[in-house]
mmCIF file of the C-alpha atoms, coordinates in Angstrom:
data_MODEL
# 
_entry.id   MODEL 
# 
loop_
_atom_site.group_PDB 
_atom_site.id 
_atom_site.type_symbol 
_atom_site.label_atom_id 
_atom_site.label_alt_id 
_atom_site.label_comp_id 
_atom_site.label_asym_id 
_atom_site.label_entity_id 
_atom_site.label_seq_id 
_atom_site.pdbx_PDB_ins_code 
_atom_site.Cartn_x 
_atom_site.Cartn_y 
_atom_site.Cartn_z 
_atom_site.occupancy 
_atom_site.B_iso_or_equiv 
_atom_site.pdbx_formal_charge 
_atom_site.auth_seq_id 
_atom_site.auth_comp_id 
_atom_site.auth_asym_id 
_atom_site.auth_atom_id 
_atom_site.pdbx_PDB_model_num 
ATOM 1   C CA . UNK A 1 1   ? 142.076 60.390 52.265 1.00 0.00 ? 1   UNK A CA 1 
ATOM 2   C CA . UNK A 1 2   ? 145.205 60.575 54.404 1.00 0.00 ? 2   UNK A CA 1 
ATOM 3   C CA . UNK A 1 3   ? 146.599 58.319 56.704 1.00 0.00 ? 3   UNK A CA 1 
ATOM 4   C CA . UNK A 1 4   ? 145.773 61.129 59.447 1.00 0.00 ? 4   UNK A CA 1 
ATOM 5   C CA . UNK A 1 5   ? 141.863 61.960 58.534 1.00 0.00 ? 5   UNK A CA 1 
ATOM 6   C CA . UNK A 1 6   ? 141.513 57.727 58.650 1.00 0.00 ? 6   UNK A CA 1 
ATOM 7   C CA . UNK A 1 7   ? 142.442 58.154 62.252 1.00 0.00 ? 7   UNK A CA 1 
ATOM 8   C CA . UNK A 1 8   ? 140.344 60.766 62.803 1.00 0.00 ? 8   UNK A CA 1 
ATOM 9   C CA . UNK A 1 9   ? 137.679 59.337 60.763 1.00 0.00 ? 9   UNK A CA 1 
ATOM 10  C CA . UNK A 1 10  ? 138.000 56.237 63.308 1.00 0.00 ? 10  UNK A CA 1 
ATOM 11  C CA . UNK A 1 11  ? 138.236 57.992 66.520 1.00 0.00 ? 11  UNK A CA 1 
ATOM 12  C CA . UNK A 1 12  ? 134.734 59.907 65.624 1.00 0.00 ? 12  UNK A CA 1 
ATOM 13  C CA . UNK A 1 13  ? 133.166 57.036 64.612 1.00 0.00 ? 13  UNK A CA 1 
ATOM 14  C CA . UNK A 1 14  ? 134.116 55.553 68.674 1.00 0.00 ? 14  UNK A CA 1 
ATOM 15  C CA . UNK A 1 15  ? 132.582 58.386 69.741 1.00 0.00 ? 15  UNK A CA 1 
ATOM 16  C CA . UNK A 1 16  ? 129.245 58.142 68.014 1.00 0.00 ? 16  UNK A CA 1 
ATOM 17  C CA . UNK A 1 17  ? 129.302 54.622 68.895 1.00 0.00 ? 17  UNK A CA 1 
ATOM 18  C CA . UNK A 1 18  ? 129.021 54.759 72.783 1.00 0.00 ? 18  UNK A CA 1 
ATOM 19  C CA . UNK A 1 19  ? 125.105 54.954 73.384 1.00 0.00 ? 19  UNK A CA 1 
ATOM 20  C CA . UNK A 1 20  ? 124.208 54.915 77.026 1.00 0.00 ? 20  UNK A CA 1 
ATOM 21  C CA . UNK A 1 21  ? 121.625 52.099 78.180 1.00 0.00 ? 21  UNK A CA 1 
ATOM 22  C CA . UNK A 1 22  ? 120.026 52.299 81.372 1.00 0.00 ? 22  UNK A CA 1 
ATOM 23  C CA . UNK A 1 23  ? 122.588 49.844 83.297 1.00 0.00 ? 23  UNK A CA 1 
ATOM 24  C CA . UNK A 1 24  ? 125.468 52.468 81.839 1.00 0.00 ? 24  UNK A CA 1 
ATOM 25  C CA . UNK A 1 25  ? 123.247 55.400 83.077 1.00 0.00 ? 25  UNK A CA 1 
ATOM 26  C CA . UNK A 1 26  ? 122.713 53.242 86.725 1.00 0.00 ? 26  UNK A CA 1 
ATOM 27  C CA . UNK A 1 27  ? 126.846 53.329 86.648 1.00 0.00 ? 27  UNK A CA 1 
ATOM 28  C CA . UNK A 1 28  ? 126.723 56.753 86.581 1.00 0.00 ? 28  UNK A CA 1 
ATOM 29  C CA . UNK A 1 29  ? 124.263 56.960 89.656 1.00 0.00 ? 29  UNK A CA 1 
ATOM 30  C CA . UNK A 1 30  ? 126.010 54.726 91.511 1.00 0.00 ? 30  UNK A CA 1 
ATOM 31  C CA . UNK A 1 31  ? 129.048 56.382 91.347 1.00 0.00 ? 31  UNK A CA 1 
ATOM 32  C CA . UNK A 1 32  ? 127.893 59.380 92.169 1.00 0.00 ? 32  UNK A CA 1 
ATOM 33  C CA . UNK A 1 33  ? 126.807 57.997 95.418 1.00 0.00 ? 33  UNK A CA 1 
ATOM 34  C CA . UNK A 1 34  ? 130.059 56.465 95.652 1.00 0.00 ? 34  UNK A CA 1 
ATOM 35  C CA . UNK A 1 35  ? 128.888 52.503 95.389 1.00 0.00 ? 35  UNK A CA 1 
ATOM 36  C CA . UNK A 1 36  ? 130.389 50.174 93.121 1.00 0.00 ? 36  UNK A CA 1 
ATOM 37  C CA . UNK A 1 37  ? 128.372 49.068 89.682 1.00 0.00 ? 37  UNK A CA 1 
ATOM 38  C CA . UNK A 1 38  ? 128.995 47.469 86.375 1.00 0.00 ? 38  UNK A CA 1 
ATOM 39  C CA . UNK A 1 39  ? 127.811 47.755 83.014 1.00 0.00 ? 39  UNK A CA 1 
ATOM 40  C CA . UNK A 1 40  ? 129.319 46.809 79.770 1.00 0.00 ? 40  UNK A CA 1 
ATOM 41  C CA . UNK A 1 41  ? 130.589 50.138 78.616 1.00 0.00 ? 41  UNK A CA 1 
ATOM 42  C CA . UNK A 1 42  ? 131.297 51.426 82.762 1.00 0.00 ? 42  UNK A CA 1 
ATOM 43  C CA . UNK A 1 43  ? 132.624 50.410 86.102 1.00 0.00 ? 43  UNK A CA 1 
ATOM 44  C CA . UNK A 1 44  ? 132.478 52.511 89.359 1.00 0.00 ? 44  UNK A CA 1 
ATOM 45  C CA . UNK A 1 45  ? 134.835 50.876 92.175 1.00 0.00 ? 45  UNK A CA 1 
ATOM 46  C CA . UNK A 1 46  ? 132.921 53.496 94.438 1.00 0.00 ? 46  UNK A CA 1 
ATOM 47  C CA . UNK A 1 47  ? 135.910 55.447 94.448 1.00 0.00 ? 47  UNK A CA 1 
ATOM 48  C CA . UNK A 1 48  ? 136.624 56.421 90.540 1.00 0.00 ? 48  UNK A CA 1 
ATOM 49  C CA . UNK A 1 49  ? 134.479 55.391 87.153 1.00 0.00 ? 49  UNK A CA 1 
ATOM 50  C CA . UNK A 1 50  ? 136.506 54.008 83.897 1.00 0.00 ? 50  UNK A CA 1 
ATOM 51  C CA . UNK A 1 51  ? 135.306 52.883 81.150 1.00 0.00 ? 51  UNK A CA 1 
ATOM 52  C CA . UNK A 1 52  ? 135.780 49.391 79.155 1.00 0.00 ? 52  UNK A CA 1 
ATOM 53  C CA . UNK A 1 53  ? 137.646 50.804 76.382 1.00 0.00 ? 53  UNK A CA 1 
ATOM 54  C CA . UNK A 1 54  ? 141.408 51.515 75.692 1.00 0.00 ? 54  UNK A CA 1 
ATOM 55  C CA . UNK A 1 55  ? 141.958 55.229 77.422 1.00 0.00 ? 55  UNK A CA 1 
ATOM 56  C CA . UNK A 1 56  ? 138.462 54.601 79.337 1.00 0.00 ? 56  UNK A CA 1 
ATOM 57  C CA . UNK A 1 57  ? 141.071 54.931 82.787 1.00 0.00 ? 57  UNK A CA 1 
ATOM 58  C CA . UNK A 1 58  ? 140.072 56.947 85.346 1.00 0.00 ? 58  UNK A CA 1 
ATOM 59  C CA . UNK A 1 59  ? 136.841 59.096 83.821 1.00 0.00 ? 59  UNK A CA 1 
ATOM 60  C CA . UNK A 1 60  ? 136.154 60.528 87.174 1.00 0.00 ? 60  UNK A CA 1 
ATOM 61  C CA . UNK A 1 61  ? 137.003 60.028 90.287 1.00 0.00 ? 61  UNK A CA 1 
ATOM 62  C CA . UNK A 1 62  ? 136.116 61.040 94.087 1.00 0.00 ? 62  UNK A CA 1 
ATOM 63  C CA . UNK A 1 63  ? 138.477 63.082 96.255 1.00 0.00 ? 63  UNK A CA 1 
ATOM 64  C CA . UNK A 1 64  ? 137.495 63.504 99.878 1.00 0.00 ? 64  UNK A CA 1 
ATOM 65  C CA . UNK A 1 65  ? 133.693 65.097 99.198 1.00 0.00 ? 65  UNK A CA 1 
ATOM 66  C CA . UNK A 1 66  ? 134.072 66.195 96.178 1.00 0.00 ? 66  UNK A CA 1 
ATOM 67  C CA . UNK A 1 67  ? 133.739 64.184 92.742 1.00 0.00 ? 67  UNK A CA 1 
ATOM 68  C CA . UNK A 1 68  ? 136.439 65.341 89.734 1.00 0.00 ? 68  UNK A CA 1 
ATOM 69  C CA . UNK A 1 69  ? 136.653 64.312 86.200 1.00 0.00 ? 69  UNK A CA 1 
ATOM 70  C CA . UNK A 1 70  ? 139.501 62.564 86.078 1.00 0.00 ? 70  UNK A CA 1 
ATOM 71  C CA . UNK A 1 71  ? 143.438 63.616 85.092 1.00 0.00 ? 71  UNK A CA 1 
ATOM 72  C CA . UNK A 1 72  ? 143.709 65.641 81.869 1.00 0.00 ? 72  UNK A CA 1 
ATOM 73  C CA . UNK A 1 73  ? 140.137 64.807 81.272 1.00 0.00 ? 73  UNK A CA 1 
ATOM 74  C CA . UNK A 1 74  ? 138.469 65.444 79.290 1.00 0.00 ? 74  UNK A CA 1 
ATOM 75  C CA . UNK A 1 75  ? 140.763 64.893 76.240 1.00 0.00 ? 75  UNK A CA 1 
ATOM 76  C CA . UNK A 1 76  ? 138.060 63.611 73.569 1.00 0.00 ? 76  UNK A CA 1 
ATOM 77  C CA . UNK A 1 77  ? 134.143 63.959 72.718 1.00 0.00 ? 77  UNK A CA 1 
ATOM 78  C CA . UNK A 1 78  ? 133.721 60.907 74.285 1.00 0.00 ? 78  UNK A CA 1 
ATOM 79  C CA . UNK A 1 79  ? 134.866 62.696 77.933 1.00 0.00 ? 79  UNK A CA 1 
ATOM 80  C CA . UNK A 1 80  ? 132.760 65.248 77.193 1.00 0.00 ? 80  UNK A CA 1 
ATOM 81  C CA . UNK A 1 81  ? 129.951 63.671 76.896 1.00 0.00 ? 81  UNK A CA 1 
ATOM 82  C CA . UNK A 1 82  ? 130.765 61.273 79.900 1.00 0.00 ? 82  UNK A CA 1 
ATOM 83  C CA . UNK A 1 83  ? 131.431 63.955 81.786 1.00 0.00 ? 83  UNK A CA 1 
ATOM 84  C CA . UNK A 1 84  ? 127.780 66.140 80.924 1.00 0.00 ? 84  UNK A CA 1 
ATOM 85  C CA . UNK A 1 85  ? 126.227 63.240 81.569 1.00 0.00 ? 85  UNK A CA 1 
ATOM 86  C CA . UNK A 1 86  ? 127.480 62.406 84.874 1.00 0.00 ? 86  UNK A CA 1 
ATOM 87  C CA . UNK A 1 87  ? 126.972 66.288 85.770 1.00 0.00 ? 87  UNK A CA 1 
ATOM 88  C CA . UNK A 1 88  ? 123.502 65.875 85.688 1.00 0.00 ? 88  UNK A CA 1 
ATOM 89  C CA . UNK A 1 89  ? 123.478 63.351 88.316 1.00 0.00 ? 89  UNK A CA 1 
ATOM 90  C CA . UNK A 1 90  ? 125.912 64.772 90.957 1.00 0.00 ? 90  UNK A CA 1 
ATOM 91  C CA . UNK A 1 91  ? 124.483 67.429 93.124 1.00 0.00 ? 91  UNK A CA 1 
ATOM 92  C CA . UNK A 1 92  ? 126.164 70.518 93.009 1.00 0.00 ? 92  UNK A CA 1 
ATOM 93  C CA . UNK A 1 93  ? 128.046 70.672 96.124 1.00 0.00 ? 93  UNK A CA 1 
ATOM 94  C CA . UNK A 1 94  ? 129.965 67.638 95.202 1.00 0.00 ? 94  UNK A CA 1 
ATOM 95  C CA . UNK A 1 95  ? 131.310 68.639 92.001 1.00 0.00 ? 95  UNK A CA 1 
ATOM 96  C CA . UNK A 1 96  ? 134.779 69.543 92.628 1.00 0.00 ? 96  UNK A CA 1 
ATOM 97  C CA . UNK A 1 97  ? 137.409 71.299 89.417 1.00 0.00 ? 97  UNK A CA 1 
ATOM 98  C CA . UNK A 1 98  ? 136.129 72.236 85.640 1.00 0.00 ? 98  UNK A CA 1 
ATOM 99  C CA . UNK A 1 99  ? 133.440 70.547 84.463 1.00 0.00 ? 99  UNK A CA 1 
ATOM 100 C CA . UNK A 1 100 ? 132.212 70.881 80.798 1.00 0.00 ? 100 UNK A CA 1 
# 
């Protein structure tokens, strides 16, 4: 195996790691009500949701009345996923740019 596919095998295996508990998934609701929580895998200041990781910067974020993931996001899986997740709990008329 290649220096390259080690990376790769690394970065998946981050991925598959992040299981959301119910404090993560409370994150997630908070912020989409724009109030401020922590978990150990998420923040929400209110205003934009990160994530304790290297790269976990700026997942999301709100913008006036509208909530958008956040720049050049998503990038990985793990955004993705984030991303799907929180989709579920933000109503409709607040989800603001491309969502996956």
């Amino acid at each position: 195996m290649n220096q390259s596919q080690q990376i790769m095998e690394m970065l998946g295996d981050v991925s598959e790691d992040l299981k959301l508990g119910k404090a993560d998934i409370e994150v997630i609701k908070q912020f989409s009500n724009a109030q401020s929580a922590d978990s150990d895998k998420l923040h929400s200041s209110g205003d934009r949701l990160d994530g304790h990781w290297t790269g976990g910067n700026e997942i999301a974020r709100w913008d006036g009345n509208k909530i958008y993931p956040g720049a050049d996001r998503p990038h990985t899986k793990l955004d993705q996923t984030l991303l799907r997740v929180l989709k579920k709990h933000v109503p409709k008329n607040t989800q603001g740019g491309i969502w996956p």
